[in-house]
Backbone as a chain_set.jsonl record, in Angstrom:
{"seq": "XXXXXXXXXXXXXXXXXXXXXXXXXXXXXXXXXXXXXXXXXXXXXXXXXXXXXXXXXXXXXXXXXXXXXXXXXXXXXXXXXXXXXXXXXXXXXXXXXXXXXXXXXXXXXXXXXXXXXXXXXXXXXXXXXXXXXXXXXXXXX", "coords": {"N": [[83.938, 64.474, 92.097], [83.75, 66.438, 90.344], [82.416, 68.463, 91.34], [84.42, 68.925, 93.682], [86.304, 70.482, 91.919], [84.675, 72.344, 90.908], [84.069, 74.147, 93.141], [86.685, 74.5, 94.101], [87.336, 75.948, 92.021], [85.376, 78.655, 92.179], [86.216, 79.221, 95.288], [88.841, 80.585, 94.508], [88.197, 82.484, 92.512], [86.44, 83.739, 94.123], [88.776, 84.762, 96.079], [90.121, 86.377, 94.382], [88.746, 88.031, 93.532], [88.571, 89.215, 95.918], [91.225, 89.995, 96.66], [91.302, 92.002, 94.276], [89.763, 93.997, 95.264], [91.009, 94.897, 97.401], [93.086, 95.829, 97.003], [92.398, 97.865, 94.727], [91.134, 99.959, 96.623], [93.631, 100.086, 97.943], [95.383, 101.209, 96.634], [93.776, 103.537, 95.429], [94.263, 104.892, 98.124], [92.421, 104.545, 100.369], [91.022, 103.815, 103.443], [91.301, 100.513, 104.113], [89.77, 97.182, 105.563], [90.936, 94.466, 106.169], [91.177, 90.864, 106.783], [93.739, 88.427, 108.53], [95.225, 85.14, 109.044], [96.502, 83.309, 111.462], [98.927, 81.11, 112.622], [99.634, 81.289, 115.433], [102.271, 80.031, 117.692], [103.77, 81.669, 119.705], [104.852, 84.499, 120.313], [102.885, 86.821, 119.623], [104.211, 88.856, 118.121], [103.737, 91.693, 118.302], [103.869, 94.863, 118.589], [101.733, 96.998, 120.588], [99.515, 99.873, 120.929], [96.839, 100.282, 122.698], [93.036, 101.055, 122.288], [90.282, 102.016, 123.272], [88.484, 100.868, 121.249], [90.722, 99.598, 119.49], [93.367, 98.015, 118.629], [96.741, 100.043, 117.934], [98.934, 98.989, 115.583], [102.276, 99.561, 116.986], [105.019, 98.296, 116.385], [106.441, 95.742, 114.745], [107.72, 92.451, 115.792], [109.849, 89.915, 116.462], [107.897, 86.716, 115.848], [104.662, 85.461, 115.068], [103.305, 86.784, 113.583], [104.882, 88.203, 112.403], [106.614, 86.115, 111.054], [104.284, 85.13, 109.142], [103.57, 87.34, 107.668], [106.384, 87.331, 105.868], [105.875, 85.277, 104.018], [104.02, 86.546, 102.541], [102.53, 89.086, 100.274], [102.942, 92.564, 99.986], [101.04, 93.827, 100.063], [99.171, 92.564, 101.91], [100.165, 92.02, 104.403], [100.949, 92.469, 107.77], [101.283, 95.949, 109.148], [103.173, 98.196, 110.653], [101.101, 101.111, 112.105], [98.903, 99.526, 110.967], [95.551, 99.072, 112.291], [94.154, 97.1, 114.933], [91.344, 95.522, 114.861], [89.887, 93.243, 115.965], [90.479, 89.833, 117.372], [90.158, 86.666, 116.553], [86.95, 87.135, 116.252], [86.787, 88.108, 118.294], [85.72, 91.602, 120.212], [89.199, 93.506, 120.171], [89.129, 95.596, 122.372], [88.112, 93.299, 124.59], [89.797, 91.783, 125.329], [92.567, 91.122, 127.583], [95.948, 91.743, 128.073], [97.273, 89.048, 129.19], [95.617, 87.55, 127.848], [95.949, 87.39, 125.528], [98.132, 86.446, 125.234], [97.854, 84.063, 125.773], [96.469, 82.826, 123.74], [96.776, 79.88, 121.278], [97.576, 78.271, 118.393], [95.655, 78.32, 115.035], [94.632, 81.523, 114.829], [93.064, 84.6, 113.794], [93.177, 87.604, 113.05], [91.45, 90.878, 112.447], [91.685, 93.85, 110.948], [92.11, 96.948, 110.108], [93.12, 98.846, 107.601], [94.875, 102.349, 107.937], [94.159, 105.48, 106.212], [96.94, 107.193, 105.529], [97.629, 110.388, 105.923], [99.259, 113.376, 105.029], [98.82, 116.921, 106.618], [98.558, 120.284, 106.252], [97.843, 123.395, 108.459], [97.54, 126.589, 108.824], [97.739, 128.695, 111.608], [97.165, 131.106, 112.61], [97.018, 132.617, 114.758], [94.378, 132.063, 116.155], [92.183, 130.035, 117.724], [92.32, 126.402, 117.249], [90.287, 124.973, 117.649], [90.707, 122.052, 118.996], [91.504, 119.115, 121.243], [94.422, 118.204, 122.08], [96.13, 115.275, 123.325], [98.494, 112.894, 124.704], [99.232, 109.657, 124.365], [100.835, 107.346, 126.689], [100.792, 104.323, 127.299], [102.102, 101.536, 126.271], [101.484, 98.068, 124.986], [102.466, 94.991, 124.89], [102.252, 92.553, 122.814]], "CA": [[85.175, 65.172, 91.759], [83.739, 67.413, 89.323], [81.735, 69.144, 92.875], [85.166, 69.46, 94.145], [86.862, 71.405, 91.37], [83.577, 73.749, 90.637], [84.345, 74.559, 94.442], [87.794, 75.029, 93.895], [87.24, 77.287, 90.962], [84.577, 79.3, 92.928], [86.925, 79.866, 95.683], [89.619, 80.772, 93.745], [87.492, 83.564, 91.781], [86.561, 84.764, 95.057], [90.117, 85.191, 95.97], [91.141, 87.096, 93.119], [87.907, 89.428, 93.903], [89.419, 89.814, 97.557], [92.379, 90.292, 96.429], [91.579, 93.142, 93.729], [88.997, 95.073, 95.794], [91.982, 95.442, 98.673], [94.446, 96.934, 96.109], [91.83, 99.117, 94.436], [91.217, 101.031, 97.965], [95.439, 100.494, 98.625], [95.929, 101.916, 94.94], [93.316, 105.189, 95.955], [94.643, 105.426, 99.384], [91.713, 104.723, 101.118], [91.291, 102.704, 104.454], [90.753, 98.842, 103.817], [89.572, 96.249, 106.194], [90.941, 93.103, 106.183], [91.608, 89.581, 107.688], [94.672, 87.384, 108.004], [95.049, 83.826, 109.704], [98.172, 83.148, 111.779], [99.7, 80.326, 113.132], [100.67, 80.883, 116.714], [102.65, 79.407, 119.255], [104.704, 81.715, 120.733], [104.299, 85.537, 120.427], [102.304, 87.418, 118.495], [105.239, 89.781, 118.093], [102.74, 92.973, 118.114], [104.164, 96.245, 120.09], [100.302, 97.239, 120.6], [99.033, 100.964, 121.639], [95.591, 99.792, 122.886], [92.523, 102.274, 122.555], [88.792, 101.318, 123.521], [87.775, 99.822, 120.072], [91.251, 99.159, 118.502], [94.757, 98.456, 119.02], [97.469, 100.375, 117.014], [100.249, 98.229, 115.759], [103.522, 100.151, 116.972], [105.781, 97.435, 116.125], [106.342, 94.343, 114.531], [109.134, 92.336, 116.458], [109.825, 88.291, 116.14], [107.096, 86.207, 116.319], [104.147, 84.643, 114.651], [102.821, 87.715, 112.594], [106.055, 88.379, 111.173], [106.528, 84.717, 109.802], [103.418, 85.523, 107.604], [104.562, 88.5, 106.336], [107.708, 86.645, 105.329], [105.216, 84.522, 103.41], [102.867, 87.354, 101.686], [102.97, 89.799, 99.306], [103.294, 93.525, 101.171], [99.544, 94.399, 100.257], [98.232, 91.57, 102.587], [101.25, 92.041, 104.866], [100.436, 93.907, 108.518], [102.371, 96.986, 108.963], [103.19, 99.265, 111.333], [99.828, 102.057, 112.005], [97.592, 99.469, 111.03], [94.731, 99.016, 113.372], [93.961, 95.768, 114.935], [89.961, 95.335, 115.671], [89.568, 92.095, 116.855], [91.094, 88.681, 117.051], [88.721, 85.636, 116.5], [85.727, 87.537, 115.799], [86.112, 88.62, 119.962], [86.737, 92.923, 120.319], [90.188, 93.773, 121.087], [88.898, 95.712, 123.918], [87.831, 92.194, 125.525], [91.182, 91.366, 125.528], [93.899, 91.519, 128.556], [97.495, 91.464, 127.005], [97.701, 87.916, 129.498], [94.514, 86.432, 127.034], [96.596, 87.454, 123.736], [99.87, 85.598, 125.068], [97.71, 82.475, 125.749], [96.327, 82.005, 122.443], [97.51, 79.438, 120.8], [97.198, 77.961, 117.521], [95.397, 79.188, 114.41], [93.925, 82.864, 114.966], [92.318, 85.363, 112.728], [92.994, 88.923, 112.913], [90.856, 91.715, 111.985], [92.734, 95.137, 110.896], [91.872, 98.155, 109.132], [94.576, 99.879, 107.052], [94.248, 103.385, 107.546], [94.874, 106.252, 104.73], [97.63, 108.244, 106.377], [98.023, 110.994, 105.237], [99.863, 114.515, 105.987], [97.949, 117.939, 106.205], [99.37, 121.925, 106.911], [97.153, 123.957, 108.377], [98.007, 127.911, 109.744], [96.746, 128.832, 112.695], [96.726, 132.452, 112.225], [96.817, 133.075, 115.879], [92.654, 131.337, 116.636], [91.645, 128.786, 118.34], [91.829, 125.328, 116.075], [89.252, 124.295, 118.348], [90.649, 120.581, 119.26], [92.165, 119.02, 122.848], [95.644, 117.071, 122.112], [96.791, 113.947, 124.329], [99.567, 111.466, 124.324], [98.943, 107.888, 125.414], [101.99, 106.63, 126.689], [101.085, 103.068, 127.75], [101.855, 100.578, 125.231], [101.195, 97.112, 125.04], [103.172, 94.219, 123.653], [101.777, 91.123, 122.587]], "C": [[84.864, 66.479, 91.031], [82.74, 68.926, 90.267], [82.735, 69.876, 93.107], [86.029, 70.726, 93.225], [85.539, 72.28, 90.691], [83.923, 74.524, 91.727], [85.369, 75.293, 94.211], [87.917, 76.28, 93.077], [86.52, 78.806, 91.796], [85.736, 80.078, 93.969], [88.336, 80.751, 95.164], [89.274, 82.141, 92.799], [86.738, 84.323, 93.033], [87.644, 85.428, 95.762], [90.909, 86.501, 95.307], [90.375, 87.879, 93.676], [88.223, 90.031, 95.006], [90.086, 90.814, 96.871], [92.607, 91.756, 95.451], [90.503, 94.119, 94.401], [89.992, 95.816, 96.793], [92.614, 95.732, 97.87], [94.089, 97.862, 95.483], [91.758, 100.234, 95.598], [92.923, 101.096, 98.217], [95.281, 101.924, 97.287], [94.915, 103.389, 95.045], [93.842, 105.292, 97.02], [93.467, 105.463, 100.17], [91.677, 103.618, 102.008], [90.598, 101.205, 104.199], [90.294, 98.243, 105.044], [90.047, 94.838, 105.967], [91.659, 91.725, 107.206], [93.023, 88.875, 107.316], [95.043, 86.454, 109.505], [96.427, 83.558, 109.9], [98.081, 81.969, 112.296], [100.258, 80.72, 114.506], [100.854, 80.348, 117.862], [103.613, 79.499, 119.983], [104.139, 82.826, 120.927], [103.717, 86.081, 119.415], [103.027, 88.447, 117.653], [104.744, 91.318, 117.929], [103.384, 93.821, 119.494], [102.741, 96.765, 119.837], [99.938, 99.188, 121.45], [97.745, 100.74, 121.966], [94.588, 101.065, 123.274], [90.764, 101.675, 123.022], [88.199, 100.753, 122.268], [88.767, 99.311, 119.395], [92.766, 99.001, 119.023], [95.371, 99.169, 117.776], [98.693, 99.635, 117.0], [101.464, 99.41, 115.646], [105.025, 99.419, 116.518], [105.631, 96.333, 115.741], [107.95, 93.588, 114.767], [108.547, 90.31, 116.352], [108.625, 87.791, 116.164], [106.195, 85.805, 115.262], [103.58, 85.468, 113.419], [103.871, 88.231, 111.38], [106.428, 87.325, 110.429], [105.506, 84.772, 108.678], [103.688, 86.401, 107.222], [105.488, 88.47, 105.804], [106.668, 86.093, 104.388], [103.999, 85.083, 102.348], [103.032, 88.388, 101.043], [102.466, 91.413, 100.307], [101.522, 94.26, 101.117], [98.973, 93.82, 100.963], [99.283, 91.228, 103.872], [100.202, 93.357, 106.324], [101.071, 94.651, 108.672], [102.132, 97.691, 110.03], [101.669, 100.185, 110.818], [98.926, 101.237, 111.627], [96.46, 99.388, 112.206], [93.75, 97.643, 113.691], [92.509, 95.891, 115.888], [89.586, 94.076, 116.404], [90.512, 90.827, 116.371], [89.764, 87.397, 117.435], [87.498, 86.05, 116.853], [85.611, 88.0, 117.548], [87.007, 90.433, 119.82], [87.945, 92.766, 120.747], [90.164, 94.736, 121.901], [88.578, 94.853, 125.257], [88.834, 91.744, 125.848], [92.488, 91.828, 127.054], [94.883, 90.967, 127.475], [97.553, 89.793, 127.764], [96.439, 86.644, 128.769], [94.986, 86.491, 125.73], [97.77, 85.997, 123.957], [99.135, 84.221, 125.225], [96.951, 82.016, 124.52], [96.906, 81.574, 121.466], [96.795, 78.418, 118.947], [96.768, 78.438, 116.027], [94.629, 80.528, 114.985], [93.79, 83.575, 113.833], [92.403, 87.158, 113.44], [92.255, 89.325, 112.32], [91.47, 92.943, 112.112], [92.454, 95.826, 110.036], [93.26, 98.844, 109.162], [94.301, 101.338, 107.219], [94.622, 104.321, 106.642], [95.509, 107.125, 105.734], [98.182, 109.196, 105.248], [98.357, 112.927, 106.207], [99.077, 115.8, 105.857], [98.87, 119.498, 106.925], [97.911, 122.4, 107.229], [98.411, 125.427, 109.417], [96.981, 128.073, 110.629], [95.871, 130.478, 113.212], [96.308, 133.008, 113.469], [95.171, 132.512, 116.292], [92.879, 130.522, 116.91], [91.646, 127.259, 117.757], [90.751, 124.74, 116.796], [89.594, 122.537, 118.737], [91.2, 120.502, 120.231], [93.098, 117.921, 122.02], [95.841, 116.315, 123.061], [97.434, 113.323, 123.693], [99.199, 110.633, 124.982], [100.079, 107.376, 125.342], [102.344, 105.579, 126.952], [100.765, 102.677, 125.952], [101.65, 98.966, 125.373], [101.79, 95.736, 124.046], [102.389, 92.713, 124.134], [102.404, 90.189, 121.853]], "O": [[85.604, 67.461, 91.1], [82.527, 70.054, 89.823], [82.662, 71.099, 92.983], [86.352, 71.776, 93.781], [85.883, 72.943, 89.712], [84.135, 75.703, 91.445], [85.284, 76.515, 94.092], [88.455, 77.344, 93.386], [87.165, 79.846, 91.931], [86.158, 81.205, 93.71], [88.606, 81.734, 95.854], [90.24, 82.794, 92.404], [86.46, 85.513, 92.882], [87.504, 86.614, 96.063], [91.846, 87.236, 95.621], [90.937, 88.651, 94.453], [88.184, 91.254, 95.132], [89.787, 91.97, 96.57], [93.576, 92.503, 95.591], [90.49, 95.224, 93.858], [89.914, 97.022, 97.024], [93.145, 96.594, 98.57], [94.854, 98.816, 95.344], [92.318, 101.319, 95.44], [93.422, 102.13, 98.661], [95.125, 103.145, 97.292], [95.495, 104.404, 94.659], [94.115, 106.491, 96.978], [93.364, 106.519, 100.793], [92.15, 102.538, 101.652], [89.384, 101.013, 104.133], [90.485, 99.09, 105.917], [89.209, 94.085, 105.471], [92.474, 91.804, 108.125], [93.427, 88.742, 106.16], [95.115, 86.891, 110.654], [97.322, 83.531, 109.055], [96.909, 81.65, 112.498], [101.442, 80.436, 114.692], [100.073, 80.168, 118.796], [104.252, 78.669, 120.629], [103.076, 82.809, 121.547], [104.07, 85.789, 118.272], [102.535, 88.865, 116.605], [105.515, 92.097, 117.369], [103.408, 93.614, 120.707], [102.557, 97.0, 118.642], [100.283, 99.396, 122.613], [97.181, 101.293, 121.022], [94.875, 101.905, 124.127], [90.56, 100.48, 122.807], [87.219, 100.04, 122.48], [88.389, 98.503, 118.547], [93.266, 99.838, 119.774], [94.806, 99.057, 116.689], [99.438, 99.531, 117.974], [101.667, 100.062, 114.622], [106.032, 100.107, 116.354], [104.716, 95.685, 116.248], [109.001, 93.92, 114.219], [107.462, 89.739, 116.237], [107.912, 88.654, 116.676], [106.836, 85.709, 114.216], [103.403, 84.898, 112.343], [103.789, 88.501, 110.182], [106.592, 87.465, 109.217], [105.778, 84.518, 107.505], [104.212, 86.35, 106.109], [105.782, 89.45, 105.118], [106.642, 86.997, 103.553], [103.286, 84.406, 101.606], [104.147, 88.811, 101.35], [101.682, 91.294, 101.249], [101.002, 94.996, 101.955], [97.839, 94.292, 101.036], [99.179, 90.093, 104.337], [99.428, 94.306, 106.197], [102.139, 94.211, 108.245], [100.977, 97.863, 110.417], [101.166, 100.114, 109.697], [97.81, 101.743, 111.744], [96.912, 99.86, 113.249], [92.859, 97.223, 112.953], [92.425, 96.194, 117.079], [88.957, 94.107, 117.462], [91.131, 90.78, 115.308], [88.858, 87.344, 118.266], [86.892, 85.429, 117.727], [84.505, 88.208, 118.045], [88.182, 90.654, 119.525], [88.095, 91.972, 121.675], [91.279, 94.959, 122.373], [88.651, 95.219, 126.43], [88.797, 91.144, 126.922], [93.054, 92.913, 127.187], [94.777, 90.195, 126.522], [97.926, 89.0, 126.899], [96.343, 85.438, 128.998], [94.536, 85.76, 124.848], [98.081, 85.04, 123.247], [99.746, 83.227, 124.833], [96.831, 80.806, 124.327], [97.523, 82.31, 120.696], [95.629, 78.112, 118.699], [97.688, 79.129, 115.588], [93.827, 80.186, 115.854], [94.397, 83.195, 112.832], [91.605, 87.634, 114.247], [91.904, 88.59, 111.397], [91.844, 93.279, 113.236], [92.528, 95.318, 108.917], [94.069, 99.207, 110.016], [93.329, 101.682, 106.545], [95.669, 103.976, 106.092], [94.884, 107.709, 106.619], [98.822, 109.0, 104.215], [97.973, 113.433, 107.261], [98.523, 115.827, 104.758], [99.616, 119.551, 107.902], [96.937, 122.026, 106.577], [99.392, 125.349, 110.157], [95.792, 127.763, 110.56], [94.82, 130.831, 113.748], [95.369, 133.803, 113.474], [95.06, 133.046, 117.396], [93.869, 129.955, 116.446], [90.495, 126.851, 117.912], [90.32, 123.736, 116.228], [88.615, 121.791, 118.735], [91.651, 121.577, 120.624], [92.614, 116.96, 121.422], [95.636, 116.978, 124.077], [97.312, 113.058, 122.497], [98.832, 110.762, 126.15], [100.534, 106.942, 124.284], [103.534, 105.268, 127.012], [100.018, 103.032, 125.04], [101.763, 98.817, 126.59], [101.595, 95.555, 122.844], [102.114, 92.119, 125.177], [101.92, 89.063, 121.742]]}, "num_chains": 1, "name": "protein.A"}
């Protein structure tokens, strides 16, 4: 017994350390990484923009991701713009949208927060030197 609550304690003090390293980077504004463990068994409710290493969450609509964020505090909560790297440790480039809708059960996201942030620049008539695109397929999961 006295195994089990050293354990307990242990995890529990790693927790907290989670828990304040991801609010130090929220609290500077810099991009986090982190995991959260869903429950599903219906949709994932993810409007998805899918890019070769990441999806972008465009939406969060009924479903299994939004029941935990009913259930968590908004720093550990997924949000719109974050960026979803993998689900059960497999890329979400391995992914077809018809291998998201059949997983069922517990799953494990992986999602980097990113620091959004706004910038001016003048252009002063030159070149900015960059190529713009829109990606207009989206992807709901």
């Amino acid at each position: 017994q006295e195994e089990a609550q050293m354990q307990a304690k242990e995890e529990s003090t790693a927790a907290q350390m989670t828990a304040g390293a991801s609010q130090e980077a929220e609290d500077e504004g810099l991009p986090r990484t982190f995991e959260v463990v869903v429950r599903k068994t219906g949709s994932l409710g993810l409007s998805l923009d899918t890019r070769r290493s990441f999806a972008h969450v465009m939406e969060i609509r009924e479903g299994c991701v939004k029941t935990y964020n009913e259930g968590v505090a908004k720093a550990e909560q997924v949000l719109v713009d974050d960026l979803l790297l993998s689900i059960n440790d497999r890329a979400i480039y391995q992914y077809h949208p018809r291998d998201m809708a059949a997983l069922e059960g517990e799953i494990t996201l992986k999602l980097i927060r990113p620091a959004l942030m706004n910038v001016r620049v003048s252009q002063s008539g030159k070149s900015w030197g960059l190529k713009l695109a829109m990606f207009p397929e989206t992807k709901i999961a």
